[in-house]
C-alpha angles and dihedrals in degrees: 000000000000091000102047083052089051079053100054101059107091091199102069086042087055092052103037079062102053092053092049087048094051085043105056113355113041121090090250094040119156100271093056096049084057090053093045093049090053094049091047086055098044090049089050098051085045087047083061101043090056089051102059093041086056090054092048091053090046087058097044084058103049081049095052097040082053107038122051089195100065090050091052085053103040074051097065093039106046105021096033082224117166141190110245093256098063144074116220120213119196117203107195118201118238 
């Protein structure tokens, strides 16, 4: 008898309906905000990794435009570049 009553109101079924709609149904429904929530964050944490590289590489720039040293050596690392009078000899790690 109580449930029938509860029923009956078309109120509650209104909005019963309504919440079930938003929940599962709708665009922005629950389970995409979550997604989208994750990626934001994902994309957030990436955002500050990129950063600080950026600023690494600022400051590697500035040290290789000053210090002829450390071209000379970003030369023979990267770029396996030699002076005439010398052999080079890679060792590459297995």
């Amino acid at each position: 008898m109580v449930i029938l009553k509860i029923l009956k109101n078309k109120y509650l079924l209104v909005v019963i309906g309504l919440i079930v709609w938003l929940l599962y149904f709708d665009k922005n429904d629950v389970f995409t905000q979550f997604e989208l929530i994750t990626k934001c964050n994902k994309l957030n944490t990436e955002k500050e990794y990129y950063i600080s590289e950026i600023e690494k590489n600022k400051k590697e720039i500035v040290e290789l435009q000053n210090n002829k040293k450390s071209l000379e050596t970003f030369a023979r690392e990267k770029y396996h570049m030699k002076k005439d009078n010398e052999d080079i000899f890679v060792f590459v790690q297995k």
